[in-house]
C-alpha positions as CSV (number, residue, x, y, z in Angstrom):
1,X,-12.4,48.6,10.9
2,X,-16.0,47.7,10.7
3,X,-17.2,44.5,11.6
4,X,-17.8,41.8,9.9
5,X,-21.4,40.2,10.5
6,X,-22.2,36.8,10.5
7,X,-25.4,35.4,8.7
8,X,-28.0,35.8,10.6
9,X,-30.2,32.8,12.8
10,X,-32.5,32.3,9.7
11,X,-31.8,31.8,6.5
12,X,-30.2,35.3,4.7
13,X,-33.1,36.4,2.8
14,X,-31.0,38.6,-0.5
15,X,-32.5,40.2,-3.5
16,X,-31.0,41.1,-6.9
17,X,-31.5,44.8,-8.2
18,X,-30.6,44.8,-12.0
19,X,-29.7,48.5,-12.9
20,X,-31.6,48.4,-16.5
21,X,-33.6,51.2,-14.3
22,X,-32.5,54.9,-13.2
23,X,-30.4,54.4,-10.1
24,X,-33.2,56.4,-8.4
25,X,-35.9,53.1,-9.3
26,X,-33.2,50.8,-8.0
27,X,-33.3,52.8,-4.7
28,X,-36.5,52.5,-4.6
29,X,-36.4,49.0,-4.7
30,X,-33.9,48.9,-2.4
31,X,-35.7,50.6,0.4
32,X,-39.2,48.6,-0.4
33,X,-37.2,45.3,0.1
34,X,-35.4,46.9,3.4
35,X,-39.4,47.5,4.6
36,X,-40.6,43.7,3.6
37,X,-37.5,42.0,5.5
38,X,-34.4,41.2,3.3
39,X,-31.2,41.2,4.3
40,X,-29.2,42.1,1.8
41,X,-29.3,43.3,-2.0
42,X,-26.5,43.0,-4.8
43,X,-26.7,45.0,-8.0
44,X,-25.6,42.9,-11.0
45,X,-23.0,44.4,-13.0
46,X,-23.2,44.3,-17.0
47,X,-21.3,46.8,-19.4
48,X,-24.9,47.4,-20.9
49,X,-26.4,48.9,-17.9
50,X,-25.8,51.4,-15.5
51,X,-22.7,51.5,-13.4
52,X,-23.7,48.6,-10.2
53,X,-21.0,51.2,-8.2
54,X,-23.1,54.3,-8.6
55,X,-26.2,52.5,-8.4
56,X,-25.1,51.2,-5.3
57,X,-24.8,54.0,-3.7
58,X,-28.0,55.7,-4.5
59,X,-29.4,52.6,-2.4
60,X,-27.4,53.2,0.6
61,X,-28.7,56.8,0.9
62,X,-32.1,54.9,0.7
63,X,-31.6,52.4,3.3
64,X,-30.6,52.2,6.8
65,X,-29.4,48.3,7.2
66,X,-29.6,46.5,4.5
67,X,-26.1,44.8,3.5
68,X,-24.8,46.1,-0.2
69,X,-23.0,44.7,-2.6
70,X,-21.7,44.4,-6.8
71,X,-23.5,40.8,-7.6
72,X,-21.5,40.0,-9.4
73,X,-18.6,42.2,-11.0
74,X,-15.9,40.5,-13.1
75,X,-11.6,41.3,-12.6
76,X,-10.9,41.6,-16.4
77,X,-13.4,44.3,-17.0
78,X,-12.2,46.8,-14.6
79,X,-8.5,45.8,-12.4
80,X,-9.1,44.1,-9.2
81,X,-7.3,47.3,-7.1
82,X,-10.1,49.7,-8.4
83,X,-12.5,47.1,-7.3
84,X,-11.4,46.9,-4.0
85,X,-11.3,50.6,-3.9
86,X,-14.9,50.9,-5.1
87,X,-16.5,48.6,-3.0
88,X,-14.4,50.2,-0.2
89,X,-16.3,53.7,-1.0
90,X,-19.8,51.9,-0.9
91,X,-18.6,49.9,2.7
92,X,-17.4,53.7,3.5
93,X,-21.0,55.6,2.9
94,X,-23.1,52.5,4.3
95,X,-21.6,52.9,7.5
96,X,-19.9,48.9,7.2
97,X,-22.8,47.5,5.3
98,X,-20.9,46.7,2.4
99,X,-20.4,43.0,0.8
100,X,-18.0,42.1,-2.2
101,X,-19.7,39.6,-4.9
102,X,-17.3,38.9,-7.5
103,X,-16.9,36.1,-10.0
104,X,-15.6,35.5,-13.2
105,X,-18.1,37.2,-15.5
106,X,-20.0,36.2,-18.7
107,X,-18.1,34.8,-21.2
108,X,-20.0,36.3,-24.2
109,X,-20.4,39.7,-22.7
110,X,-16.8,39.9,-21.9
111,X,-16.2,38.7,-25.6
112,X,-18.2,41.8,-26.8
113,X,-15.4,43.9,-25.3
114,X,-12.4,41.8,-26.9
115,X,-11.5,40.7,-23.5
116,X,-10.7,36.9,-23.3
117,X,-11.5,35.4,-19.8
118,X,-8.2,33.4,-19.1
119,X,-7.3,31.6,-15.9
120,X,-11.0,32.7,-14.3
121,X,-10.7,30.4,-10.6
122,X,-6.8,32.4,-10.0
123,X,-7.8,35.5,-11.6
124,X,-10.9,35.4,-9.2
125,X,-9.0,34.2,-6.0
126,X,-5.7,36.6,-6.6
127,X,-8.4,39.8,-7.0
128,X,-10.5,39.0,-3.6
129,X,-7.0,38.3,-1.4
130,X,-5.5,41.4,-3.0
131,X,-8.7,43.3,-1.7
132,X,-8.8,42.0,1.5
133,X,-4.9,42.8,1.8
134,X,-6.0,46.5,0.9
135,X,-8.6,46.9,2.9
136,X,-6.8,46.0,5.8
137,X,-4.8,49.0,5.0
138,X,-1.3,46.8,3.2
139,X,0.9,48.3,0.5
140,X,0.6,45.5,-2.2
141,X,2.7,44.6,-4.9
142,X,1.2,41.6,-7.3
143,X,2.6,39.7,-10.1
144,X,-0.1,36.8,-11.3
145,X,-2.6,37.1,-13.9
146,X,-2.2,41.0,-13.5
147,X,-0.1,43.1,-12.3
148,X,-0.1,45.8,-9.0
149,X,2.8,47.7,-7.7
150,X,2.9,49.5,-4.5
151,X,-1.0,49.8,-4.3
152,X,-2.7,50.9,-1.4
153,X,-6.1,52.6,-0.5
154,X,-6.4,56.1,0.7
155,X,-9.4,55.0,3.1
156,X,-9.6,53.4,7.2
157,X,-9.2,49.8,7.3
158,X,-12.2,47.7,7.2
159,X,-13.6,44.4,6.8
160,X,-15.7,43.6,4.1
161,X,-17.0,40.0,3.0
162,X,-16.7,38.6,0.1
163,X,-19.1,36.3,-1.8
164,X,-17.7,34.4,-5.2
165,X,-20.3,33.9,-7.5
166,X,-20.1,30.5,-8.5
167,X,-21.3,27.4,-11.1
168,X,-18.9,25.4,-12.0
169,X,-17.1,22.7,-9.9
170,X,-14.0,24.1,-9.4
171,X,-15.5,27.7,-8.6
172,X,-17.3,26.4,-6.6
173,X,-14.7,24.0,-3.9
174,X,-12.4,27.5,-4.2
175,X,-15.4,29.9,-2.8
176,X,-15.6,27.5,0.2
177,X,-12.2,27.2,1.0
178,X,-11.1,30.8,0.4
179,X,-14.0,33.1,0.5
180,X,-16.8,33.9,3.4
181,X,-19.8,32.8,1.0
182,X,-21.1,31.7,-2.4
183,X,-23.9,33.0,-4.5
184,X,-24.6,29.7,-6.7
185,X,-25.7,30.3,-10.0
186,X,-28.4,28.3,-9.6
187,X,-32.3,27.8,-8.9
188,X,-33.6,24.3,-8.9
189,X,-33.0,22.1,-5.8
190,X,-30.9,19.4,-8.4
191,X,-28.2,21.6,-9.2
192,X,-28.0,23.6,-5.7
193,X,-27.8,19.3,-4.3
194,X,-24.8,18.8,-6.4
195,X,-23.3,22.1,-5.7
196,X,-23.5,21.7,-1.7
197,X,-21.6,18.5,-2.4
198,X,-18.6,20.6,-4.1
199,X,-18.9,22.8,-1.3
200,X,-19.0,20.2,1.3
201,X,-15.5,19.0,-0.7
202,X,-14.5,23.2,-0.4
203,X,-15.1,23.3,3.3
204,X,-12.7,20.0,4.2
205,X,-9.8,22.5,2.9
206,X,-11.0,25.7,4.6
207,X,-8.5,27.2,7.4
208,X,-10.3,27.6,10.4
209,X,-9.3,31.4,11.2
210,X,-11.4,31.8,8.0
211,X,-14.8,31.9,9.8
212,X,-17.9,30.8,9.3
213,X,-19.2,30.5,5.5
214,X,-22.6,31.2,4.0
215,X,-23.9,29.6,0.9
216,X,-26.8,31.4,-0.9
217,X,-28.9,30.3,-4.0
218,X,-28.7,33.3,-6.5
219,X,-32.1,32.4,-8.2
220,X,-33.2,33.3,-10.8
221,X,-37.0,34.2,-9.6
222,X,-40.3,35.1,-11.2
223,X,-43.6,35.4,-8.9
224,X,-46.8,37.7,-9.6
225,X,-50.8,37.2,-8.7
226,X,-51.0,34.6,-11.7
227,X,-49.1,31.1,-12.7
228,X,-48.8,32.2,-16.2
229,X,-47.5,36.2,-15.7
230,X,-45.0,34.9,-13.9
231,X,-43.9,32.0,-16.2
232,X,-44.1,34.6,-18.9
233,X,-41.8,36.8,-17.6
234,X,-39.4,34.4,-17.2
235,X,-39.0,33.4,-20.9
236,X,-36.2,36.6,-21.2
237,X,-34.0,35.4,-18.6
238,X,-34.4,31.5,-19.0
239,X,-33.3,31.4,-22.9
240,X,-30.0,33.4,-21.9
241,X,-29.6,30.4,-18.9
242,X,-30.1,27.7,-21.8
243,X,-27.9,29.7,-23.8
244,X,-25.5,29.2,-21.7
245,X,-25.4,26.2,-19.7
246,X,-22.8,23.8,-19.8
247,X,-23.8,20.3,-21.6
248,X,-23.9,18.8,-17.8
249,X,-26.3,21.1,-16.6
250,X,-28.6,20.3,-19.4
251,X,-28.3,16.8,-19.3
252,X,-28.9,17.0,-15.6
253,X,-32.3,18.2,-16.1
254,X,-32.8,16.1,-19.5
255,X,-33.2,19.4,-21.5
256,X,-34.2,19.1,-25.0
257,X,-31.3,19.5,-27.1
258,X,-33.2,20.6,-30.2
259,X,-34.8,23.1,-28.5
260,X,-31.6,24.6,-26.6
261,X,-30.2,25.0,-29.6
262,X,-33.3,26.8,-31.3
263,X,-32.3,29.0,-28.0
264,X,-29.2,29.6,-28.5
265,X,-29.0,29.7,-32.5
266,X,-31.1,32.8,-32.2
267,X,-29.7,34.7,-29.4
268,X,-26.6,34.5,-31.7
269,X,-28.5,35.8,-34.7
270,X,-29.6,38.5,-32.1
271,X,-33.4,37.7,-32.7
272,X,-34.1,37.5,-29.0
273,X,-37.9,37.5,-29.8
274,X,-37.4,34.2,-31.2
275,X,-35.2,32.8,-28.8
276,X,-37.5,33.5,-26.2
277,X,-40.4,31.9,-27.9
278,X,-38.1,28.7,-28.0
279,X,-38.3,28.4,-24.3
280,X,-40.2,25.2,-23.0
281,X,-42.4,25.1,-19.8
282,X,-39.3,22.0,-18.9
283,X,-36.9,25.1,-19.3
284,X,-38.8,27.0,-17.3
285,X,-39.0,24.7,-14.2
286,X,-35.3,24.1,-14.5
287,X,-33.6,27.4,-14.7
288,X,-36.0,29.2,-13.0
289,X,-38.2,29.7,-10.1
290,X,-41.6,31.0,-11.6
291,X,-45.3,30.7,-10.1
292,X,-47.5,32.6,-7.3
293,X,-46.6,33.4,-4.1
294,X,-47.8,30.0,-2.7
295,X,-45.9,28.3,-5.7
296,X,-42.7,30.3,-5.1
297,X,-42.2,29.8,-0.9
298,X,-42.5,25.5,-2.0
299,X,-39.6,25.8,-4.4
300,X,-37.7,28.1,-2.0
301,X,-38.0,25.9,1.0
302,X,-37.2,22.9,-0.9
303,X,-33.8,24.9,-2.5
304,X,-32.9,25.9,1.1
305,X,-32.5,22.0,2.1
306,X,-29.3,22.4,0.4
307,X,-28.3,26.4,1.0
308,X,-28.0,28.7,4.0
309,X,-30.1,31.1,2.0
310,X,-31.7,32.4,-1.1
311,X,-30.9,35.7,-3.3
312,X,-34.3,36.7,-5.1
313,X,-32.6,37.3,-8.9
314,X,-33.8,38.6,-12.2
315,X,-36.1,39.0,-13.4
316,X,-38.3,39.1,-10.2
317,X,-41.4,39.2,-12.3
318,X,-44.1,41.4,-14.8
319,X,-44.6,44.3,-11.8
320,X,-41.3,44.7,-10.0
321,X,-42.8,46.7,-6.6
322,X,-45.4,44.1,-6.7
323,X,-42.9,41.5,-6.8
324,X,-40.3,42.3,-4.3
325,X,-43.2,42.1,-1.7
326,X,-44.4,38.6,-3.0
327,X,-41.0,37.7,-2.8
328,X,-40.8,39.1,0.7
329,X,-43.9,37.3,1.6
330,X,-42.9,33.8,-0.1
331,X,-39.3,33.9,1.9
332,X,-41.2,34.5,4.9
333,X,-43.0,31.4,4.4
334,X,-40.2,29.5,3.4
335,X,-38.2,30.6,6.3
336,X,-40.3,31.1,9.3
């Protein structure tokens, strides 16, 4: 079994590989962010991009001890025993560097695929306790919101940690109490304050042979040489964040609702030019963490007074080797 390893004496410094580049680019990456100091990197999981599994492990070949992991893959898409099977098969060819991010998935990508995302908080919970159960080598049999029979895994026992990716309020209180860390979907110091409280409400619940429990930001994070490459580059990811954001996340940040839903009437219309050209410089500082290096290690140090660390996400910025060092370099400083 391998072991499980507790976050480290500074704050876990995680990155976000997107696999809308050749698993061999993602590698790449991979090892570039193993060189400038990170911790760990997940590999986000969308039907429209390569497989995060595969991808996965084209970056353990490339790396030596950097912690892998899906960040985040959905239960309805694929079933929750293949999951824990897959991310088995990564932990196995790591050598025990595997971690298990898993969440409830987009609603409207999961609607493109005629799959409705019913009871998310048990369907989440019932997948990560049935892959724990299999990884520690069980025969399981599951009746909830789906179905195993006699299911086991073909592969040596291990331990592998799981991370729920996490917004909402409820998500968020089950994560603490049942899982060994959050990635909150999340990257201004507001919303990661109101989530710690949910946590802090999570954590009164937790058992104590759970362990210890990591929190991390899961950013979403734009830096380059210049204040306006890197805003730029975030108009993409920010309009599908304002697209869809709950009514209390918007009000928390006194988002115009006008221009949210210029935002999200085009993204439906599928005119994602336009969308993007609806995004505010207000939208910007809210849903995303976009500036120079100097710019970038302020709002991370002010984000980790509320979060044991910080996951680098999408879309990083205009040039991404350029940007996984100036995001090494502005965790540094925010961490050191």
């Amino acid at each position: 079994m391998t072991d499980y390893v507790s976050p480290p004496d500074r704050p876990t410094r995680a990155i976000e590989l997107t696999p809308e580049h050749p698993p061999e680019r993602i590698a790449t990456l991979a090892a570039r962010a193993e060189e400038e100091g990170f911790d760990a990197a997940f590999t986000s999981s969308h039907y429209f991009n390569r497989d995060p599994f595969v991808t996965l492990s084209r970056m353990a070949e490339a790396t030596d001890e950097l912690r892998l992991g899906p960040g985040v893959v959905n239960p309805y898409e694929s079933h929750p025993v293949s999951l824990a099977a897959r991310t088995a098969t990564i932990d196995e060819i790591s050598d025990g560097r595997a971690l298990f991010g898993i969440g409830a998935g987009d609603r409207s990508s999961l609607s493109n695929l005629g799959i409705e995302r019913d009871r998310p908080l048990r369907r989440v919970l019932e997948s990560f306790r049935l892959a724990r159960k299999l990884w520690a080598g069980e025969t399981v049999t599951h009746e909830g919101t789906f179905t195993a029979r006699d299911a086991s895994l073909n592969l040596p026992s291990r331990e592998i940690p799981v991370y729920v990716g996490a917004q909402g309020p409820h998500m968020l209180r089950m994560s603490a109490k049942h899982g060994d860390g959050v990635l909150v979907n999340a990257s201004h110091e507001r919303d990661l304050e109101w989530a710690a409280g949910q946590l802090e409400q999570g954590l009164t619940e937790r058992p104590d042979e759970r362990g210890p429990f990591e929190s991390l930001a899961f950013a979403s994070v734009s830096v380059a040489a210049t204040e306006d490459a890197a805003r730029e580059a975030a108009r993409p990811p920010v309009a599908f964040i304002v697209g869809g954001a709950a009514e209390p996340v918007l009000e928390r940040h006194d988002v115009d609702r006008e221009a949210a839903e210029s935002v999200s009437d085009a993204l439906e219309r599928g005119d994602l030019q336009e969308a993007f050209g609806h995004v505010t410089p207000a939208m910007i500082d809210s849903f995303c963490i976009a500036g120079t290096t100097e710019t970038v290690a302020d709002r991370f140090e002010a984000a980790l007074e509320h979060v044991d660390g910080i996951v680098v996400g999408s879309p990083l910025g205009p040039d991404l080797d350029e940007a996984v060092v100036r995001a090494g370099e502005a965790l540094e400083r925010a961490t050191d």
